[in-house]
N, CA and C atoms as a LAMMPS dump frame, in Angstrom:
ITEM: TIMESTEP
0
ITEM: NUMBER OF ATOMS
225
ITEM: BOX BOUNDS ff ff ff
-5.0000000000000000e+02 5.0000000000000000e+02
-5.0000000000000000e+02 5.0000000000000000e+02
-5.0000000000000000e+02 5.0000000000000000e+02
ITEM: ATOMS id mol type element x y z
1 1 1 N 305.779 158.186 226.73
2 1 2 C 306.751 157.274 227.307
3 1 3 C 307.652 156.738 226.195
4 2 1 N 309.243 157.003 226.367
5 2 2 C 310.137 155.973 225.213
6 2 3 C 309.622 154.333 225.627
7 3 1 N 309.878 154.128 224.281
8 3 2 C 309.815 152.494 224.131
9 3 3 C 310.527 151.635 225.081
10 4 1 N 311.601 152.469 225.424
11 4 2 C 312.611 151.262 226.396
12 4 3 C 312.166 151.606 227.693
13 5 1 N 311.842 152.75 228.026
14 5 2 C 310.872 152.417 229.115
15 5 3 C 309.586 151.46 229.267
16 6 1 N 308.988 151.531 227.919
17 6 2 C 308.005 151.093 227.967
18 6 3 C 308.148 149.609 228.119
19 7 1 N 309.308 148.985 227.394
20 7 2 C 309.801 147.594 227.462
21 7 3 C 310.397 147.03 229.009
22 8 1 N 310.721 148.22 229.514
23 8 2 C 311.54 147.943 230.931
24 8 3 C 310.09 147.794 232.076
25 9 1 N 309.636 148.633 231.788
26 9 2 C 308.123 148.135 232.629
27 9 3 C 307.643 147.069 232.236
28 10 1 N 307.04 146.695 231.316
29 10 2 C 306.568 145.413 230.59
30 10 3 C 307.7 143.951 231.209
31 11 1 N 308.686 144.58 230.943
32 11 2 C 309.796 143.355 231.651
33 11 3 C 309.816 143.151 233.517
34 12 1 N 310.069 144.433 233.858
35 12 2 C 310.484 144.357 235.628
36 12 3 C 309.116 144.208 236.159
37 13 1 N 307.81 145.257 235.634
38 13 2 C 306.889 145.306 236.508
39 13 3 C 306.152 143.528 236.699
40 14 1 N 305.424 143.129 237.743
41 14 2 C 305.274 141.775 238.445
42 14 3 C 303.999 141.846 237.754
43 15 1 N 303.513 142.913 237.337
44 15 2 C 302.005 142.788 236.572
45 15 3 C 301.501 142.004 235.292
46 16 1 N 303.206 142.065 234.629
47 16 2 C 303.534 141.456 233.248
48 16 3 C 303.989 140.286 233.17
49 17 1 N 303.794 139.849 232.193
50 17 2 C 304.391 138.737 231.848
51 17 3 C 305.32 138.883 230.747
52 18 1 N 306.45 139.373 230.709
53 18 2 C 307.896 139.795 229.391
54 18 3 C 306.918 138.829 228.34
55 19 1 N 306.612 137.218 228.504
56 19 2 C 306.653 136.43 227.773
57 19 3 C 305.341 136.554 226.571
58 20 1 N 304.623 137.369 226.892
59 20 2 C 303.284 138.087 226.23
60 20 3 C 303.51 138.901 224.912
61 21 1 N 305.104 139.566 225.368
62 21 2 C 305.569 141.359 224.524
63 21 3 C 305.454 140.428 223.085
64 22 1 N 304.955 140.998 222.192
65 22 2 C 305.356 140.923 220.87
66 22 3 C 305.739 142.331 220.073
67 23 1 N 306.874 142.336 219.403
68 23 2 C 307.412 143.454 218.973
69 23 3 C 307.916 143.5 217.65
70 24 1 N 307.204 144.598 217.018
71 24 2 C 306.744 144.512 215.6
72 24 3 C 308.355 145.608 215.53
73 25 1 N 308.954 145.012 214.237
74 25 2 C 310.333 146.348 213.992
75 25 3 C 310.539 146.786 212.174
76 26 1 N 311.03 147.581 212.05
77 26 2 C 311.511 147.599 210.551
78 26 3 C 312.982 146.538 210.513
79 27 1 N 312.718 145.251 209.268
80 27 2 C 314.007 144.563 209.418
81 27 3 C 313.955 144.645 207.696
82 28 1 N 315.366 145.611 207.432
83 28 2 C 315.644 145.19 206.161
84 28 3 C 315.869 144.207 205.263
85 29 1 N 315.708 142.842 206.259
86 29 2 C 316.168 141.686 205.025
87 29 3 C 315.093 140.495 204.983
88 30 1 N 313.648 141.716 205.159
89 30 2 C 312.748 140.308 205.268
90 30 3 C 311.813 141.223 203.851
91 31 1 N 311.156 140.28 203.274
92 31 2 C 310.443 140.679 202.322
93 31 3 C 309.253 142.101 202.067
94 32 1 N 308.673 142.001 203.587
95 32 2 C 307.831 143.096 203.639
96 32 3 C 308.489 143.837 204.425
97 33 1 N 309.459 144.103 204.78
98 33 2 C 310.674 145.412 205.398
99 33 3 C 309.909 145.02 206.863
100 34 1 N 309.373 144.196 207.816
101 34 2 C 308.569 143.792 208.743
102 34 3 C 308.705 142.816 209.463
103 35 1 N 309.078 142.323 210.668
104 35 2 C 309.205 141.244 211.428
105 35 3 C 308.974 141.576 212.861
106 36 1 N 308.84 140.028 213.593
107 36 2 C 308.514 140.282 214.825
108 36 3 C 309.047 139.488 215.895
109 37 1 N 309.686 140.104 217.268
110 37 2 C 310.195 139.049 218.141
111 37 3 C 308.864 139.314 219.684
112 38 1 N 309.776 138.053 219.851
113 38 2 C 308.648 137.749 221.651
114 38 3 C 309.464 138.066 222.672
115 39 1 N 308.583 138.696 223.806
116 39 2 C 309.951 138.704 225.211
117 39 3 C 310.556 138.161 225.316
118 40 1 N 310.345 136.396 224.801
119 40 2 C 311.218 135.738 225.334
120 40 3 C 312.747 135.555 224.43
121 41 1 N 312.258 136.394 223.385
122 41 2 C 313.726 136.161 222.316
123 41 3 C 314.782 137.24 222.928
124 42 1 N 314.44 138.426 224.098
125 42 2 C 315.08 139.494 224.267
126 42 3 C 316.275 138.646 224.924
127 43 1 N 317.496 139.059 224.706
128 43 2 C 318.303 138.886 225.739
129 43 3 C 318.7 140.382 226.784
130 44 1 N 318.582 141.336 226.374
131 44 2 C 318.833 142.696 227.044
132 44 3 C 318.069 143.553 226.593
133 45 1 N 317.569 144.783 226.856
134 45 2 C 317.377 145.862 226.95
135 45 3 C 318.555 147.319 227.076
136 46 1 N 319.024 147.309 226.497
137 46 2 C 320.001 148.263 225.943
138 46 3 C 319.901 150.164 226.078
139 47 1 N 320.554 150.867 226.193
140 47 2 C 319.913 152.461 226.06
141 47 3 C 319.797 152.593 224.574
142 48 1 N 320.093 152.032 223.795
143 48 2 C 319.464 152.709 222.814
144 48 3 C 319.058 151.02 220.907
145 49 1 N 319.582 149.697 222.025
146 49 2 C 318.908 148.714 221.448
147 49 3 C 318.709 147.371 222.119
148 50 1 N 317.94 146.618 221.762
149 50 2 C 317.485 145.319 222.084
150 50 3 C 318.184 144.949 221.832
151 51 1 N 318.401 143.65 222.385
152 51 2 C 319.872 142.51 221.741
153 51 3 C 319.153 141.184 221.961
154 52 1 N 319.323 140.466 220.446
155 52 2 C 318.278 139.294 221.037
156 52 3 C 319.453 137.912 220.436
157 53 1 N 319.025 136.812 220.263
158 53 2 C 319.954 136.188 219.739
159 53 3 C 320.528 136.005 218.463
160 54 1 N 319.646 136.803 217.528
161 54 2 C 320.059 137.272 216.236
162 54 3 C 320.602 138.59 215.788
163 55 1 N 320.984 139.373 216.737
164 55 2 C 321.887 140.869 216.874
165 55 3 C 320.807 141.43 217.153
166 56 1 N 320.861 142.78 216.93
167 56 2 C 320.71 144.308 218.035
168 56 3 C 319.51 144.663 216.674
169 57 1 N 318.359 145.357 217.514
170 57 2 C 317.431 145.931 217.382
171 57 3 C 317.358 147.624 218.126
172 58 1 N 317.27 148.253 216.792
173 58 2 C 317.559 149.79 217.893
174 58 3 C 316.019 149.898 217.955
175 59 1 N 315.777 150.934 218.926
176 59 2 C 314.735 151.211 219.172
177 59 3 C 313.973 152.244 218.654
178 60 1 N 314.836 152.833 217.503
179 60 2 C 313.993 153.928 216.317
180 60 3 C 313.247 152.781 214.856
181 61 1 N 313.318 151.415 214.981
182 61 2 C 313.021 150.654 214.04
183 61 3 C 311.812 149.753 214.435
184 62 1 N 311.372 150.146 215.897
185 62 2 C 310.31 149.552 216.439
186 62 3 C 308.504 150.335 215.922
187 63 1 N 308.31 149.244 215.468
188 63 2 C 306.729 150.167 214.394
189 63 3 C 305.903 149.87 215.761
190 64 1 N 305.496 148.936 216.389
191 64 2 C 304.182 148.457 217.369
192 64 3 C 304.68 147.569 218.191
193 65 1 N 304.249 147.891 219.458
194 65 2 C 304.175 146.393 220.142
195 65 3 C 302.813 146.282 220.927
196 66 1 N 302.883 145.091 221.316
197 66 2 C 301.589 144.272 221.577
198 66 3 C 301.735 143.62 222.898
199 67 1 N 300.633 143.999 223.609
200 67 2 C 300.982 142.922 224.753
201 67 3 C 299.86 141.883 225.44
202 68 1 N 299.171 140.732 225.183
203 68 2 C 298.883 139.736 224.717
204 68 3 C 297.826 139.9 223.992
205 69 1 N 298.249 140.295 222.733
206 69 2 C 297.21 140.221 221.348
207 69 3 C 296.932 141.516 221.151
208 70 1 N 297.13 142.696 221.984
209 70 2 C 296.62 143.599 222.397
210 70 3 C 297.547 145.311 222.057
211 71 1 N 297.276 145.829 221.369
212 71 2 C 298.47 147.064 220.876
213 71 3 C 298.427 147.974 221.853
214 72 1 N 299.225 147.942 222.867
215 72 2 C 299.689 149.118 223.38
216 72 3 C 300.626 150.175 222.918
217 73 1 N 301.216 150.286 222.151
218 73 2 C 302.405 151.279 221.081
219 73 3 C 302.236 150.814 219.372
220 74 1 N 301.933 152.046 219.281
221 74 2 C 302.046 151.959 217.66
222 74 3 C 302.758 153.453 216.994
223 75 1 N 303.653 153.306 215.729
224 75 2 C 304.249 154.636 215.599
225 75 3 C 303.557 155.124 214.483
């Protein structure tokens, strides 16, 4: 499954709670090349990035996500 599917289920399906997602990415301007946002920082889901309130996350920079405490995707 792509990630943005995987995020679009996690978001639409009624099973989830978006507010659970934690999403691990490569960010070049943090010390360990590593950071992480919560569903609730998403503002969109994009075809090919996240957009949150601190700019765009593509979805080839996503290492793991988690969904409450719990790793469902890892690359």
């Amino acid at each position: 499954m792509k990630i943005a599917d995987l995020l679009n289920k996690l978001k639409w399906d009624e099973k989830y709670d978006f507010s659970k997602v934690r999403i691990y990415y490569i960010s070049r301007g943090m010390v360990d090349d590593t950071d992480f946002i919560t569903g609730n920082d998403i503002k969109s889901l994009g075809k090919l990035f996240i957009e949150t309130e601190r700019g765009y996350i593509p979805y080839h920079r996503i290492i793991k996500i988690e969904y409450e405490g719990k790793k469902i995707y890892e690359r």
